[in-house]
C-alpha positions as CSV (number, residue, x, y, z in Angstrom):
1,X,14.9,-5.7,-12.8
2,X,16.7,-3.1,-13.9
3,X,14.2,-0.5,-14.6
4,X,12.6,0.9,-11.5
5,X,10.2,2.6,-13.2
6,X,7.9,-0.2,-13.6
7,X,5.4,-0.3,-11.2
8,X,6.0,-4.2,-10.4
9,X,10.0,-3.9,-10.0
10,X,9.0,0.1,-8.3
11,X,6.6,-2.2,-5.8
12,X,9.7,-4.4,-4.8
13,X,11.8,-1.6,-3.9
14,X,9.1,0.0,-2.2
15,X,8.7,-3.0,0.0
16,X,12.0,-3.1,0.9
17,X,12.2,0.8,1.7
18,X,9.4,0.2,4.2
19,X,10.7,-3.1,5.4
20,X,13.8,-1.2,6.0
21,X,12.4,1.6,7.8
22,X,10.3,-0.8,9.9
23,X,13.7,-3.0,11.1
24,X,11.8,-5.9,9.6
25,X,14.7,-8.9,8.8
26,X,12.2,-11.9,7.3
27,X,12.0,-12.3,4.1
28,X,8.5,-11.6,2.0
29,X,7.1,-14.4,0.7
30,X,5.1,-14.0,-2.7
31,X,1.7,-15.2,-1.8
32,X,1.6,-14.0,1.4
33,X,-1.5,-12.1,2.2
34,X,1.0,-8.9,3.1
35,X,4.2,-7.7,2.6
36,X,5.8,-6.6,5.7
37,X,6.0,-7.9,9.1
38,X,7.7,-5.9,11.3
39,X,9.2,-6.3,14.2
40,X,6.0,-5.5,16.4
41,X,4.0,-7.9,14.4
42,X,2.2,-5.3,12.3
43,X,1.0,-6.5,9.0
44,X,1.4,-4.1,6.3
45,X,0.9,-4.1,2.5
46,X,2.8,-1.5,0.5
47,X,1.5,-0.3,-2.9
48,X,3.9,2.1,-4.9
49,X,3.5,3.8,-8.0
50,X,4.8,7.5,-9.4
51,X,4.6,10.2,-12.2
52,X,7.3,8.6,-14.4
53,X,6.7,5.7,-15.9
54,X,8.8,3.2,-17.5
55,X,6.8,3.4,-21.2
56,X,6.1,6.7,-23.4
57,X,4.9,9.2,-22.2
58,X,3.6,12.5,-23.2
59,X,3.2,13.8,-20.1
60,X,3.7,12.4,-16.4
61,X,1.3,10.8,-14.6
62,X,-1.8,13.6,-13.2
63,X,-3.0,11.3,-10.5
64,X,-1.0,8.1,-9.5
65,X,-3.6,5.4,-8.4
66,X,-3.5,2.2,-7.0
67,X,-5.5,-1.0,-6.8
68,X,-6.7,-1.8,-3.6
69,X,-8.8,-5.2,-3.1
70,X,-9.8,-7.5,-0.9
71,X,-8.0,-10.7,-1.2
72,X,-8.8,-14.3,0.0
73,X,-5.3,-15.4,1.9
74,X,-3.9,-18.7,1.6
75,X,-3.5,-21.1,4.2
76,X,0.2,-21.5,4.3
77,X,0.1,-25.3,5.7
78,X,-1.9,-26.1,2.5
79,X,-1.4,-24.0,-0.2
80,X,-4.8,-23.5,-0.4
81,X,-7.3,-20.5,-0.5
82,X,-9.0,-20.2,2.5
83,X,-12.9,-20.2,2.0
84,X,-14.6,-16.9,0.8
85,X,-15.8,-15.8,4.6
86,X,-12.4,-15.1,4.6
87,X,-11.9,-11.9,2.1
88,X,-11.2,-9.1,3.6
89,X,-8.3,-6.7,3.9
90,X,-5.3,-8.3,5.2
91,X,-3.1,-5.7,6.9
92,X,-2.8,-4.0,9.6
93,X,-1.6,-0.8,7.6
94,X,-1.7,0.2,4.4
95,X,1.8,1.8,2.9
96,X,0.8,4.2,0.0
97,X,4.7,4.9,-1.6
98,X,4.8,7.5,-4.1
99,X,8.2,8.2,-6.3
100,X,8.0,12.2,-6.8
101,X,10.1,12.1,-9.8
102,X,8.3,14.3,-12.6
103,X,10.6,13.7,-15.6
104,X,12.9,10.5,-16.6
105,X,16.1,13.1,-16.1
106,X,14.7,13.5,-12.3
107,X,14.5,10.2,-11.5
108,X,16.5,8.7,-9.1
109,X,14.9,6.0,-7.5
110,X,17.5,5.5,-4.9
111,X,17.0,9.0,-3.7
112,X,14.9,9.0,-0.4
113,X,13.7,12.4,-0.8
114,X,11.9,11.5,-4.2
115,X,9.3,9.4,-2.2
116,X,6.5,10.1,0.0
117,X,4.4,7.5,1.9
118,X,0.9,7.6,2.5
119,X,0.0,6.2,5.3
120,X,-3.8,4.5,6.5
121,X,-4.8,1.7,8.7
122,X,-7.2,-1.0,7.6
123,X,-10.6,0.4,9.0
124,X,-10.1,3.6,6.7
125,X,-9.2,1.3,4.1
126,X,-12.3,-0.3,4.6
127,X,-14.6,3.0,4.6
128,X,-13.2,4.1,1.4
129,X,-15.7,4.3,-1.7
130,X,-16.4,0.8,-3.5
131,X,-17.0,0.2,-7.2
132,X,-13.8,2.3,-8.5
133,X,-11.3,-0.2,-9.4
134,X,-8.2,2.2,-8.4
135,X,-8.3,4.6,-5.7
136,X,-6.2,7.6,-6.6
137,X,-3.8,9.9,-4.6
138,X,-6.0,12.6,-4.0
139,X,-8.9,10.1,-2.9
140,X,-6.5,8.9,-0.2
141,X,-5.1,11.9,0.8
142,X,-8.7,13.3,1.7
143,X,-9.2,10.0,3.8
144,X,-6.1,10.8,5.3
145,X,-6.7,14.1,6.0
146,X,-3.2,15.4,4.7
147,X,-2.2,16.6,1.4
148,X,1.1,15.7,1.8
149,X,2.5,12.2,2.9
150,X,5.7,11.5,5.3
151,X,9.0,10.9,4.2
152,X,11.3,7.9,4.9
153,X,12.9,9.4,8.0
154,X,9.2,9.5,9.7
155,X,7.9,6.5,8.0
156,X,8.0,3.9,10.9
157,X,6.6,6.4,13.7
158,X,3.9,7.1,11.1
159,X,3.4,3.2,10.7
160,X,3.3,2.3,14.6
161,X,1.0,5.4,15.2
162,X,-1.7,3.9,12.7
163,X,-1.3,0.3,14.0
164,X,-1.9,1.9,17.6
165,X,-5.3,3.9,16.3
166,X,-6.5,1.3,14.0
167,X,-8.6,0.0,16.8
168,X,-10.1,3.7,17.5
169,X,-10.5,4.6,13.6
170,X,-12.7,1.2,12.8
171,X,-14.9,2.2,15.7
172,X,-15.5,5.7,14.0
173,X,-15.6,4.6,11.0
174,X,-17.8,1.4,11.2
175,X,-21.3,3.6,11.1
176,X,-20.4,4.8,8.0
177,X,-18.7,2.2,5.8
178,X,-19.8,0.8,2.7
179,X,-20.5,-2.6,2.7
180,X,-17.4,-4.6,0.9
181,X,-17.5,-5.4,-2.6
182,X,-16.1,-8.7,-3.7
183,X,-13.7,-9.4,-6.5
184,X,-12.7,-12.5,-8.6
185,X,-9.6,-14.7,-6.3
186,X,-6.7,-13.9,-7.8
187,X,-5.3,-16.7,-10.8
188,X,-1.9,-17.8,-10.2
C-alpha cells in the first residue's frame, strides 16, 4: 500500500482521516455496510478520490467522481445478504474526501491541507439524480449548496451537523426524490 494515489489504498486513508477526526476507536470491518462509527453512533461511509492519479496521465483529473449505490448489508450473525427489501443507503452521512493535489510533485497525501471533504446526509443522497453510474464533484457540490468543501479541522462539526438535519432534509426532500434504482449485489 505504498502508493496513495490509488483510489482503493487513497479510500483507506481517507477512512481513517475521518475516523480520526470523528474520535472513532473500532476498527472497520470489510463488509460492513459503512465505514465509520463514531462515537455518537453515526454511520458514515467515506468515498475519496483526487486529481492525481496513480497511472499516466496527460492531464489531472477535470472532475473527480465517485460511485455511489445502494447496497444490500449483510447480516453480521450469518454472513449472509439480507433480502432485497433491504437495499438502500446505509449511512447516516456520506464523507465525499477529495486530495487537491494537481500534479505528482504536489502530492503529499499526508498533508491535511491537500484534502477537502464533502459533506451530505443520506436523504440528499437519496434525491440525487439516478441512472449516472458516478456522481461527480460538481453534481455534489450543487446538492450541497457550496462550491467548496470543509477541511479536516471542521470535518467532525460538519459531520454531527448533517447527522442532526438528516431528519429535516429527508422531509424536504422526500416530495421530490427519484425513485431508487437498483443495482446487481455486490460479488465477493
Amino acid at each position: 500500500m505504498s502508493d496513495l494515489r490509488t483510489n482503493t489504498v487513497r479510500g483507506y486513508l481517507a477512512e481513517f482521516l475521518v475516523a480520526r477526526a470523528m474520535g472513532a476507536e473500532a476498527t472497520r470491518v470489510e463488509w460492513d455496510s459503512y465505514d465509520v462509527l463514531s462515537p455518537e453512533n453515526i454511520r458514515i461511509e467515506v468515498k475519496a478520490t483526487g486529481y492525481v492519479q496513480a497511472w499516466t496521465q496527460t492531464r489531472p483529473s477535470r472532475n473527480p467522481s465517485w460511485e455511489i449505490r445502494q447496497t444490500i448489508p449483510i447480516d453480521p450473525a450469518t454472513g449472509e445478504y439480507l433480502p432485497e427489501e433491504h437495499r438502500g443507503f446505509q449511512a447516516d452521512v456520506y464523507v465525499f474526501a477529495v486530495h487537491g493535489a494537481r500534479t505528482h510533485a504536489d502530492y503529499d497525501p499526508l498533508d491535511l491541507a491537500q484534502w477537502s471533504f464533502h459533506v451530505l446526509p443520506r436523504a440528499r443522497i437519496e434525491a440525487l439524480p439516478r441512472g449516472a453510474k458516478k456522481q461527480a464533484l460538481g453534481t455534489l457540490q450543487r446538492v450541497r449548496e457550496a462550491a467548496d468543501g470543509v477541511g479536516y479541522e471542521a470535518l467532525a462539526d460538519e459531520v454531527r451537523e448533517s447527522a442532526a438535519t438528516r431528519d429535516r432534509v429527508r422531509t424536504n426532500s422526500a416530495a421530490t426524490a427519484s425513485p431508487p434504482s437498483l443495482f446487481v449485489r455486490p460479488v465477493g
